[in-house]
N, C-alpha and C positions, 0 to 999 in steps of 0.2 A: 646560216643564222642571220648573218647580214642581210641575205635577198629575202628573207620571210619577214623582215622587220620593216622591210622598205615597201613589198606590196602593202604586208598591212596599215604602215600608214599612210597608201595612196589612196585603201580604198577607204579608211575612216575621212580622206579628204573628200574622197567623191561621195561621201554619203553625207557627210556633213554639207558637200555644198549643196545636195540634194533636199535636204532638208530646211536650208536657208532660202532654195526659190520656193518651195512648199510653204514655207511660212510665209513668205512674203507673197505668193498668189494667196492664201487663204484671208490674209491684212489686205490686201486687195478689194479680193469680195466682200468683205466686211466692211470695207468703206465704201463701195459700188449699194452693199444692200442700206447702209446709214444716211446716204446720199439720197437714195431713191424715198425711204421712210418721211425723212426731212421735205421732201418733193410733194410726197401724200399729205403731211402732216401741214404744210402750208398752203397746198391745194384745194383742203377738205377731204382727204382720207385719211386711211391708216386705221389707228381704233378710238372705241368710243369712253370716252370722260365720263362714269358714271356721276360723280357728286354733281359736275359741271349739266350734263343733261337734267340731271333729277333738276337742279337750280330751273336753268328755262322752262324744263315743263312746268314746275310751279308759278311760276311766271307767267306761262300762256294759261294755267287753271285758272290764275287770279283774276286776269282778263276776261275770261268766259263767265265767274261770276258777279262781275259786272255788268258785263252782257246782258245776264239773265235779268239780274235787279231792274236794270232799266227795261226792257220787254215787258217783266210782267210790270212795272209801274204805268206803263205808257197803253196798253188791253186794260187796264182797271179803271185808268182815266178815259180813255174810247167809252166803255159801254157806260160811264156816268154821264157824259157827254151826251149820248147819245139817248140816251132817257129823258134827260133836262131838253132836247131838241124836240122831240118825237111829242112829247107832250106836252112842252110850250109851258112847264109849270113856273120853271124859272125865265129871266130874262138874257138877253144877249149877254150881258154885262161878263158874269161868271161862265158863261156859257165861251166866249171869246179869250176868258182869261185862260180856261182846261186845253182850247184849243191851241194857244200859242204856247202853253208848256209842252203841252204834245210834239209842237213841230220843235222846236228844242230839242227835246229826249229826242226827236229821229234824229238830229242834226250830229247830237254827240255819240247816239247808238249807230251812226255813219262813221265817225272817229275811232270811234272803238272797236270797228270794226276792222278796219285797217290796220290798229294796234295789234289788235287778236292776230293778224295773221303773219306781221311782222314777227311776233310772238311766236307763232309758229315753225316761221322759217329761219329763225333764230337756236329754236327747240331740233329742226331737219340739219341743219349743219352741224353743231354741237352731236349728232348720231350719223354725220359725215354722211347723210344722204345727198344735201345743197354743198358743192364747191362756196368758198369763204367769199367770192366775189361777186358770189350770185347776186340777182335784190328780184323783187317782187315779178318784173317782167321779165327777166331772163327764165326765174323758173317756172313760170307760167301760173302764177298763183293770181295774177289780178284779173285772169276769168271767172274762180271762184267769187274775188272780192265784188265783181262788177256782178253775178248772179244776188250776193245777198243784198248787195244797196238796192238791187232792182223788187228784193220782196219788204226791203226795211220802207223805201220812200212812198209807196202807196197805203197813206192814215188821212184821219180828218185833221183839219189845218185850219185857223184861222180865212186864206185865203178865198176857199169854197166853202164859205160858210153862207148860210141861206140862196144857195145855187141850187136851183130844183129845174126840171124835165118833167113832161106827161109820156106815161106810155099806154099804150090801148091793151085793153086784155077782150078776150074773147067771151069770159064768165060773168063779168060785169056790165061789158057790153058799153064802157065808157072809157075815156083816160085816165091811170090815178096818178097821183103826182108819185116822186121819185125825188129824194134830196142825192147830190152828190157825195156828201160824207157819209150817208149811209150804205155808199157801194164802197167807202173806201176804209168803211169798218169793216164790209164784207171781205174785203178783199186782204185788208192787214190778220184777218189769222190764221194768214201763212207765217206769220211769226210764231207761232204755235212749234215749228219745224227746227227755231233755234233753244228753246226751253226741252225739249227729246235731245236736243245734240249735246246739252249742257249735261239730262242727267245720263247720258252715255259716258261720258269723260269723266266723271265722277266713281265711276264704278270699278273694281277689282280687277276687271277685263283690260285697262285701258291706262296701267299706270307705267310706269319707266320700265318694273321689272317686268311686266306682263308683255310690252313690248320687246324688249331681250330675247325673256323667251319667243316670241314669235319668230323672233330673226334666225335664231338657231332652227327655226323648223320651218325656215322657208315660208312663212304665214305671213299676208300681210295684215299690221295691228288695226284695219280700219273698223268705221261703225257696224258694218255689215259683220266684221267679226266678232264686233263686241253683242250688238244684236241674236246674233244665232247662240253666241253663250248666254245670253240672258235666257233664251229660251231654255236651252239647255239643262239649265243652273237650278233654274225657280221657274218655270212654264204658266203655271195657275196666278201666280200672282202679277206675272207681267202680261199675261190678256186679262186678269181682269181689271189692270190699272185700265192698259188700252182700251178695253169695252167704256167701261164707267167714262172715261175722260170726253172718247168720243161721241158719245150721248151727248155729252152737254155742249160738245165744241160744235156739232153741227145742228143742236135743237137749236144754238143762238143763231147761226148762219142761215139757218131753214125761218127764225121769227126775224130778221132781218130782211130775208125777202118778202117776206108774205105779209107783215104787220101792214106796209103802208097800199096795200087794196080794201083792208078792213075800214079803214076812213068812208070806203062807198058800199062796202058790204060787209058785214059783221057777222054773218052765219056764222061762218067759222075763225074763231077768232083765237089768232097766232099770238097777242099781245100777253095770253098767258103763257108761259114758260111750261108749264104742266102738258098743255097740249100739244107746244112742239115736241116736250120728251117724248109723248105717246105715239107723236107720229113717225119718229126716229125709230123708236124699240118695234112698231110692227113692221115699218120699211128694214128695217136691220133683218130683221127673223123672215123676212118677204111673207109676210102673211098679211100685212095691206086689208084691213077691216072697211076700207073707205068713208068713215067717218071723218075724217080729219086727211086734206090732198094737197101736194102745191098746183094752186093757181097760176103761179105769177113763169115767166121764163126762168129768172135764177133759181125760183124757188125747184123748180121741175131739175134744173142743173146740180144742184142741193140733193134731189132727192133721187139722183141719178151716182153719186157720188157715196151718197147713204149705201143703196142697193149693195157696190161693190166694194163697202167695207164690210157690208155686215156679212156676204158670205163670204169674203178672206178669213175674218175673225170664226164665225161658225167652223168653218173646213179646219182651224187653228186646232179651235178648241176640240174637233170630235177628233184628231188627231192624237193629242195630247193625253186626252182620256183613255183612248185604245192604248196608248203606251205603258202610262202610268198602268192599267189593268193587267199587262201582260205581266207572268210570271216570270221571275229571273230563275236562276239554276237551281239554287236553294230552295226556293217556298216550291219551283215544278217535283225537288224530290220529296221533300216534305208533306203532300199534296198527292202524291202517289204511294205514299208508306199511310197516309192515311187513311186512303181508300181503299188499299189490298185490307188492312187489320178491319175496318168495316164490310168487305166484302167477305172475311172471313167468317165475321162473325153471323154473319146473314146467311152461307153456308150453315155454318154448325145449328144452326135456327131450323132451316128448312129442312137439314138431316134430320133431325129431333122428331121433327114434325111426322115426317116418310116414317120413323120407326116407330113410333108413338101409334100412327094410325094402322101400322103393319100386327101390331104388337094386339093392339083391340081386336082385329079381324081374327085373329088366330087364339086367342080368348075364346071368342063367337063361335069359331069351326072345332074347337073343342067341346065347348060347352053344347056342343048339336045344335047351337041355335043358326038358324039362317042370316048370313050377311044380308042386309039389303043392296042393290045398286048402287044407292047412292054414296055410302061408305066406299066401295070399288073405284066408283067416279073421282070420290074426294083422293083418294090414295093415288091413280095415277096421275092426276091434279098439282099432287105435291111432289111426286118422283118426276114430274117434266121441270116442275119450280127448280128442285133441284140439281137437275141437269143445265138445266138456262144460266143457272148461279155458278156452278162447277164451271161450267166452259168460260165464263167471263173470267170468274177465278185464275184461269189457266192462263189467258189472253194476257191479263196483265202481271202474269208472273213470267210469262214471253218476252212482254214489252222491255220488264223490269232487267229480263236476262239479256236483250239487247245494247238495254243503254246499260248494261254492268262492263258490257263486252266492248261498246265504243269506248267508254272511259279506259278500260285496259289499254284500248289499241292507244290512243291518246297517249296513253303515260308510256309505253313503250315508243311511239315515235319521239318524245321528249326524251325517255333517256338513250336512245342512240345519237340526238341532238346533243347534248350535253357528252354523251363520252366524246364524238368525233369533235367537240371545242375541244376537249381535254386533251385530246390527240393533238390536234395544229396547237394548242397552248403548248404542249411537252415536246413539239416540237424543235416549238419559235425558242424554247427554252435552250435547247441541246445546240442549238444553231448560233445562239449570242452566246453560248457558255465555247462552244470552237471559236470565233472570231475574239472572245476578253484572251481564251488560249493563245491565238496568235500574236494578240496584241503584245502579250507579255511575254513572249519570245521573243518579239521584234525588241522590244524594249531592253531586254537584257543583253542582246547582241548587241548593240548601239552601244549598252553601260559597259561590258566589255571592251570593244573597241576603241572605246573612251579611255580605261582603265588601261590598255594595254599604251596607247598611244600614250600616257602620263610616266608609267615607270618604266619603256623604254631608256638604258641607256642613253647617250649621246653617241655619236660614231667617232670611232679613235682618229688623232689627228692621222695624216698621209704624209711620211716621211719625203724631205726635199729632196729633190732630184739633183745631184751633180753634173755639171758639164763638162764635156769631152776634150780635155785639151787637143786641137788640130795638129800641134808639135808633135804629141805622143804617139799620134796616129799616122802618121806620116812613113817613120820606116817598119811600121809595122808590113803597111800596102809596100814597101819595095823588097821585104825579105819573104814577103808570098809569093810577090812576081817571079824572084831567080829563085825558090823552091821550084817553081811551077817550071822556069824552064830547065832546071837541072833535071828533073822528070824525065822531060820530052827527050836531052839526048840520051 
C-alpha cells in the first residue's frame, strides 16, 4: 500500500511538472506572438481600424471635392476668358483680372494636390498597406503627384497674355496667327481626367466597405475596378453620360483649333459650336460627310483623337446591346414553353385543315361527283404543311427533352456535392466528438490524481533505532569463539 502510494504521488509529480513547463511554453508563445503583433502594430501592420479608416477616407473624399470645385471653377473661367480674347469685345483690363485668378486656382489646385495625396497615404497606412514611417518619397507616391502638377500647370496666365505666333497652313495658303493661351486652353482639358476620378470616388464601388470587401477576394479597389463595375452595374447610362460629355469636350478642343484660321477664311466656320458638334458626331460614327474638316495641325490631332473615341465607344455600345438582348435562364424557358403551345396550336390548325379538305373529297366521291385536281393539289398541299409542322413540333419537344435531362444531371451532380460535404462535415464532426472524448479523460485522470494525492494519508513516523552497546557485545564474540573451538576438539 505504501509502494502504490508513493509511485502515485511521483507520477502526479511528474505530471504536474509537465504541465507547469507546458504552461509556461504556451505563456511563452503567447508573448513571442504579443511581441511580434506590437512589432506589426507599430510598423504598419497587423489589422485594419475600421472607424479610424472610414475617418481618412473621408478626409481624402473632402479633399478631392475640393479638387473638383476648383477645376471646374478654373475650365469656366478659361473658356470666358477666352471668348473676351478671341473676340476683343472686352478690354485687357478684366480680361488680366480672370487670368491672374486662374493662375491662383492652379497655384492652390497644386496645394491641394499634395494635400490630396498626403490624404491618401494617410488613408494606405491606416489599411496597413504604407509602414507608419513612410512619407510621400519612400512610397513612391510623388511620381503620381509630379504627373498631375505636370497636367494642372499647363492654363492661360496672365504672363502669356497677348503672346501670339503665325503658322502657315496649306488651305489658306498664308500664316494665321496663333495666341499662346489658346493652346494652353487646349491643352488644360486634361483636367477634365480629375472631375472622372472625382465622380469614381464618389460611387458605391469605392467606399471603406467596398474596399474590405475587395481585400478578402484578392481584388485590387482601383479605378479600373471601379470603372468595369460601373459598367457592369448601369452600362447605358455610363456611355451615354461618356458619349454626350465627349461631344462637347472635344467640339470645344476641335473649335479651339480651327476658330483662329477663320480670321483668313471663313467657309467653314468653327466659331459656331453647332458645327463643331456636327463634326465630332460624324467623325465619332466615322461617317465624315466632308462638309465641315480640320484644317489646322491640332485640329487634324483633334480629329484624330475623335476617330478613336468614337469607335471604343461604338464597339461599347454594340457590345452592351448584344448582352442586355441575350436571354437569361428564365425568359430562354419561358420563351420556349411559349413557342411549343403556339407551335401546337398551328399543328392542330393545319390538322383541321388536312381533314376538313379530306372530309369534302369524300363527300364529292360519294355523291359520284368528280374531284377536281386542284382540290387533290390543295390536300396534299396541306398534309406536307402538316408534316413540316409535326416535325418542328417534335424537334422542339427533343430540344425541350434535352435541357429537361441536363437540368436532371445538374441537380444530381449537386446532390452528390452536397451529400459527400455531409459526409467530411459528419465526419470532422465524429473526429472532434473523439478528441473533446479524450480530452475529458485526460482531465479526469489529472482530477483524480489530484484527488488521490489530497486524501492520501501522511506516512507513519519510523521508529528510532537503538544503539548497540560495544560492552554487551563483546562476550558475546568470546563465548562463540570457545563454542567454536570446543566443536573442533
Amino acid at each position: 500500500m505504501m509502494i502504490q502510494r508513493g509511485v502515485a504521488s511521483s507520477l502526479a509529480k511528474k505530471r504536474q511538472t509537465v504541465l507547469e513547463q507546458g504552461d509556461y511554453v504556451e505563456l511563452e508563445k503567447q508573448s513571442q506572438m504579443q511581441k511580434i503583433m506590437a512589432y506589426f502594430d507599430e510598423a504598419g501592420g497587423g489589422f485594419e481600424d475600421g472607424r479610424s479608416s472610414f475617418v481618412y477616407f473621408q478626409k481624402w473624399v473632402l479633399v478631392e471635392y475640393g479638387i473638383l470645385l476648383l477645376t471646374i471653377i478654373i475650365l469656366g473661367l478659361s473658356v470666358i476668358q477666352y471668348e473676351m480674347e478671341f473676340t476683343g469685345s472686352v478690354k485687357d483690363g478684366p480680361q488680366l483680372a480672370i487670368l491672374w485668378v486662374i493662375f491662383i486656382g492652379n497655384l492652390l489646385l497644386v496645394g491641394m494636390t499634395v494635400i490630396r495625396y498626403t490624404a491618401f497615404m494617410d488613408f494606405q497606412k491606416m489599411k496597413n498597406v504604407f509602414l507608419k514611417e513612410e512619407d510621400l518619397i519612400s512610397t513612391g507616391i510623388w511620381e503620381d503627384i509630379l504627373v498631375e502638377v505636370l497636367i494642372i500647370l499647363p492654363s492661360p496666365n496672365p504672363f502669356l497674355h497677348n503672346l501670339k505666333f503665325e503658322i502657315t497652313n496649306q488651305f489658306v495658303k498664308a500664316p494665321y496667327i496663333q495666341t499662346v493661351n489658346e493652346l494652353m486652353n487646349l491643352i488644360q482639358l486634361l483636367k477634365v481626367s480629375i472631375i472622372i476620378r472625382v465622380a469614381m470616388m464618389i460611387s458605391m464601388y469605392f467606399t471603406t466597405s467596398a474596399q474590405r470587401v475587395c481585400a478578402m477576394y484578392a481584388v485590387k479597389p482601383n479605378f479600373m475596378f471601379v470603372a468595369k463595375s460601373m459598367m457592369k452595374g448601369y452600362p447605358f447610362k455610363v456611355l451615354t453620360i461618356a458619349l454626350l460629355g465627349s461631344i462637347f469636350l472635344f467640339a470645344h478642343a476641335l473649335r479651339l483649333c480651327e476658330r483662329p484660321i477663320n480670321r483668313l477664311d471663313p467657309n467653314m466656320d468653327f466659331g459656331k459650336f453647332k458645327n463643331a458638334i456636327w463634326n465630332v458626331l460624324v467623325t465619332m460614327t466615322t461617317v465624315g460627310y466632308g462638309d465641315f474638316y480640320a484644317r489646322t495641325d491640332f485640329g487634324r490631332i483633334v480629329a484624330f483623337l475623335v476617330c478613336i473615341w468614337g469607335v471604343f465607344v461604338v464597339s461599347l455600345m454594340v457590345v452592351t446591346l448584344t448582352n442586355v438582348l441575350n436571354m437569361g435562364a428564365l425568359e430562354l424557358k419561358a420563351y420556349s414553353v411559349i413557342e411549343r403551345l403556339e407551335m401546337k396550336h398551328t399543328m392542330r390548325t393545319a390538322a383541321r385543315e388536312v381533314v376538313d379538305q379530306a372530309l369534302r373529297m369524300t363527300v364529292r366521291s360519294r355523291r359520284g361527283q368528280r374531284i377536281p385536281k386542284e382540290m387533290v393539289g390543295d390536300l396534299r398541299k396541306k398534309i406536307n404543311e402538316f408534316k413540316s409542322v409535326n416535325r418542328h413540333y417534335k424537334s422542339m419537344l427533343d430540344e425541350a427533352t434535352n435541357i429537361s435531362e441536363d437540368m436532371a444531371r445538374q441537380f444530381d451532380f449537386l446532390h452528390d456535392e452536397i451529400r459527400s460535404s455531409v459526409e467530411q462535415q459528419t465526419a470532422i464532426a465524429g473526429s472532434t466528438d473523439k478528441i473533446s472524448e479524450r480530452m475529458d479523460k485526460m482531465s479526469r485522470v489529472i482530477e483524480d490524481e489530484a484527488n488521490m494525492k489530497k486524501n492520501a494519508p501522511p506516512p507513519p513516523p519510523s521508529a528510532p533505532v537503538e544503539p548497540v552497546p560495544m560492552a554487551a557485545s563483546t562476550p558475546n564474540i568470546k563465548s562463540a569463539q570457545s563454542n567454536g573451538s570446543k566443536n573442533k576438539k
